[in-house]
N, C-alpha and C positions, 0 to 999 in steps of 0.2 A: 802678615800685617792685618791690623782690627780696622776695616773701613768702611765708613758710612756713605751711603750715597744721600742726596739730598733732593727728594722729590723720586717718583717712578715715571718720569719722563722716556724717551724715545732714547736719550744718549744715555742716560742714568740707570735705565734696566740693560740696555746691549752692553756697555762697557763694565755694570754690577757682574752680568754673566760673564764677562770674560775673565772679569780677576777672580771673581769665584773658582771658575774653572782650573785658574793654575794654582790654588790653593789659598788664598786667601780669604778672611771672614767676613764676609758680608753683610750689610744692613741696609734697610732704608728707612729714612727717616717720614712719613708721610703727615698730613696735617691731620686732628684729633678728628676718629667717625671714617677716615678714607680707608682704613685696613678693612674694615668689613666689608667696603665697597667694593676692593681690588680684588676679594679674596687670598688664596694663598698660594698661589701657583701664574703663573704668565706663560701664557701660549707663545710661543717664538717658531718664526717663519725666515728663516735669515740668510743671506749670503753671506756666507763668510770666506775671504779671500785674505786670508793670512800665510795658507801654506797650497792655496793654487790661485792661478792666473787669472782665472775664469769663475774663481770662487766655488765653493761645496755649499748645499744645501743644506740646511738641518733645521728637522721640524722636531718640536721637544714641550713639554709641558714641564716650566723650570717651577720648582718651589722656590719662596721666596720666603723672605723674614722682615715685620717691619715693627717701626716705634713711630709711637707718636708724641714722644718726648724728649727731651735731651734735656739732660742736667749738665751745671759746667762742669764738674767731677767726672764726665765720662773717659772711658779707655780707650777711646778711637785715637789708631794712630793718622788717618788719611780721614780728612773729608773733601769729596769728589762734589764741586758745588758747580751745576751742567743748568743753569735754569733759563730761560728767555731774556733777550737783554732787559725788556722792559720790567721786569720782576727783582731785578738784580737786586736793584736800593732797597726791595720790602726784604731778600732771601738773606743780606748782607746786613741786615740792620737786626735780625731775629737772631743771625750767629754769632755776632763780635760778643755777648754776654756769655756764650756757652759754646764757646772753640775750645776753651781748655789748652792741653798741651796740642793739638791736632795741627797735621800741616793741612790747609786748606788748598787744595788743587781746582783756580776759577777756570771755569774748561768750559766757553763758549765765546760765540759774541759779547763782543763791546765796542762804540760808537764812541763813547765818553773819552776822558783820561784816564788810564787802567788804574792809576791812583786814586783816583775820585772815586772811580765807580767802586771800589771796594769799600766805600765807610770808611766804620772803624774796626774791621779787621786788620791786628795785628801784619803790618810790612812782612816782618820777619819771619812769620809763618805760613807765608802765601806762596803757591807757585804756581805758572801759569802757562796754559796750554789751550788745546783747541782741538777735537773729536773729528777721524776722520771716516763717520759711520752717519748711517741717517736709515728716515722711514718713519711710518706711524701705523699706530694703532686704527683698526680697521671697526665700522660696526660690530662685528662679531667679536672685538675685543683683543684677535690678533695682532701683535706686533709683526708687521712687516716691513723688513728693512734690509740693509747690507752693510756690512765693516772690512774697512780698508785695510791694510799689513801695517801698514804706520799710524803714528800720533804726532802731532802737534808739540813741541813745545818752544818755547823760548823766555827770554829774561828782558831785563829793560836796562840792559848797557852793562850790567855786571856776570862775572861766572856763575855758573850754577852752584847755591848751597848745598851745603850735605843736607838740610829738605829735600830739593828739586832734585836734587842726583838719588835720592832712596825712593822717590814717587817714579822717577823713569826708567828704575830698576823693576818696581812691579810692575809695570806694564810692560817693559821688555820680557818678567817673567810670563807675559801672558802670550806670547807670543808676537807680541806689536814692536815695532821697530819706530824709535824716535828719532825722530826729523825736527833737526834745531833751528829758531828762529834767531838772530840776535838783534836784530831789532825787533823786537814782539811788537813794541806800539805798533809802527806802521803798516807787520803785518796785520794785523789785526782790520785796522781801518781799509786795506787794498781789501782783504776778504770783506769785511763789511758791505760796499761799494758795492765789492763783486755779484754778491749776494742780491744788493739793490736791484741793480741791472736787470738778473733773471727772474728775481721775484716781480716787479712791477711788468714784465711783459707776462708773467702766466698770471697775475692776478688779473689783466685784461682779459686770460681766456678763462677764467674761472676757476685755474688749478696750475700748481708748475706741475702736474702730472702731464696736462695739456703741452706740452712745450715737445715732450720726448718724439725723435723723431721728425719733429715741424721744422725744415731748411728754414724755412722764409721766418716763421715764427722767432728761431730763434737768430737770426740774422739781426732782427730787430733786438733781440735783448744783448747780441754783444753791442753794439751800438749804442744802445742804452748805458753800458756800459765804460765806454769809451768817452761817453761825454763827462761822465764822472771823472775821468784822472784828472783834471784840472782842480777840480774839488780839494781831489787829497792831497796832491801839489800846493793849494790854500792853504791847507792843514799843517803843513811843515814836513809831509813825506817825500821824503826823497826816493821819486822812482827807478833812481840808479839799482837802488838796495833790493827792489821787488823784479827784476826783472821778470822773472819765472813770470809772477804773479799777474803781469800784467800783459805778459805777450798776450794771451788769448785774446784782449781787449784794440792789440794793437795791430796783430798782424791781421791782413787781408782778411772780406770775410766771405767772400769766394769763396778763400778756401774752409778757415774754421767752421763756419755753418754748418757746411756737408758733413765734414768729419766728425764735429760735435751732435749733430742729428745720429750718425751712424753709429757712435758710442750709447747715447741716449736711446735706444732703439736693440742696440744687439748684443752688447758688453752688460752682462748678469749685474753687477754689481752698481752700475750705473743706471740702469733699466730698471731696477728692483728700486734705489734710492727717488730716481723719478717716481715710477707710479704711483710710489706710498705718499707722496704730496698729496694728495687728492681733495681733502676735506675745504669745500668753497668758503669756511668762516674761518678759519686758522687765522691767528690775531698776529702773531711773531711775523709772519710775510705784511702786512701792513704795516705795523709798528717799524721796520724798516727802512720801508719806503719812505716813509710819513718824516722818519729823524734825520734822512739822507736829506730828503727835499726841503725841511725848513732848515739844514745847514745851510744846502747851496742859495736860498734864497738869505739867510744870513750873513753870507758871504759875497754876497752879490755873485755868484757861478753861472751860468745859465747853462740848463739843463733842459730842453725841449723835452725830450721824450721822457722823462719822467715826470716834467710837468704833464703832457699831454694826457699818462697814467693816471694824475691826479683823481680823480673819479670816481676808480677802481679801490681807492684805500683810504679815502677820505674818512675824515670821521662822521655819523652819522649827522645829517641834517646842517653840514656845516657847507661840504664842498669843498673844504681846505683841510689843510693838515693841522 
């Protein structure tokens, strides 16, 4: 399969390297001037916990290939489109003219209506998922990160097309195991939430790096977290369907704290995906909080403790979201 990725983001280069690796062709797309900037090769620092428990290390100096154009005539049969939610409507307004025949795989956050938030990219060629890998790039330019055995996917009330069933075929070929959503909206929005919860208590400490480890620290962000399911409940999710999703939020936090500190702290692949949070101006941990919190005040929800975070992710010189 000829597949482009769309940006050399954190999901975009680890999940590039992994379909490369089971054999497929590789590209990225970057904006005109950044190929000389990235060079031509990516440092990779990774856990990867695909075929052990505890995840295997590998440090590697990957080459890489990039374009800084796209005509709609191109031979991509997959574009892998992994960008920040808040970029979505600029990354989605640049591809509906030059998608071509390609299936579009949107593979991150979204807050929005999954409809909406795609433009007007073509329905029919869109499938959609959600990376279970993270980490960043380091001063020295290092990608440090970790990838999970599985992937994300789900639909929005219908069976999977023979699109979405040949996108979760290469990624099974890479060794990733798909884990089906079938109501993708709602998961989406419980992950969102979820997101919220841990992002606005490390951005009080300056990093979700700061969080790994911290009982009490993170005590506070399932609780943060918790106040949110009323939210998505607003939203029209039904939290019968997420249970998974929400126990962390729900059960005791006696106990999860501990157990989530000790994951945070000793588990490779969870340890490694913390630290690499580190960078104190990361915009996507703000932009988060910022669309959580003027929902629940558009909803009338009350949310203390993410109000309380307010502060922490405001936008400059306002004080408010």
């Amino acid at each position: 399969m000829k597949i482009l990725m769309f940006g050399r983001g954190v999901i975009a280069t680890v999940y590039g390297w992994v379909l490369q690796q089971a054999g497929h062709d590789v590209e990225f797309y970057v904006r005109p001037g950044r190929a000389a900037t990235y060079g031509d090769a990516v440092d990779l620092d990774l856990i990867d916990a695909r075929r052990r428990v505890w995840g295997q290390r590998v440090v590697e100096k990957w080459p890489v290939r990039y374009r800084e154009a796209l005509a709609p005539d191109h031979d991509f049969d997959l574009i892998v489109l992994s960008v920040p939610h808040h970029r979505l409507a600029e990354a989605t307004a640049f591809l509906s003219p030059r998608v071509g025949q390609a299936t579009v795989l949107v593979f991150g956050n979204i807050w929005t209506e999954p409809l909406a938030a795609i433009g007007a990219l073509p329905v029919d060629q869109i499938a959609w998922g959600s990376p279970q890998a993270g980490g960043g790039f380091g001063a020295d330019g290092v990608l440090r990160g970790a990838l999970l055995p599985s992937v994300i996917f789900g639909t929005l009330g219908q069976p999977p097309t023979d699109r979405e069933r040949a996108v979760r075929q290469a990624f099974r070929e890479a060794g990733l195991r798909p884990k089906e959503r079938p109501d993708f909206r709602g998961w989406l929005w419980v992950h969102f939430a979820s997101d919220a919860g841990l992002l606005s208590q490390g951005l009080r400490l300056g990093s979700l790096s700061k969080l790994a480890g911290a009982t009490g620290e993170l005590r506070q962000a399932l609780l943060a977290g918790r106040e949110l399911l009323p939210l998505l409940q607003a939203r029209g999710v039904d939290l019968r369907r997420h249970r998974g999703g929400v126990l962390l939020f729900r059960a005791p936090t006696w106990l999860t704290a501990p157990v989530l500190a000790w994951l945070t702290a000793h588990v490779a692949p969870v340890r490694v995906n913390f630290a690499a949070h580190s960078a104190p101006d990361a915009e996507e941990p703000r932009e988060i909080c910022r669309d959580t919190l003027a929902e629940a005040r558009r909803l009338g929800i009350s949310v203390p403790r993410l109000e309380a975070a307010e502060p922490n992710f405001a936008r400059a010189g306002t004080g408010r979201v």
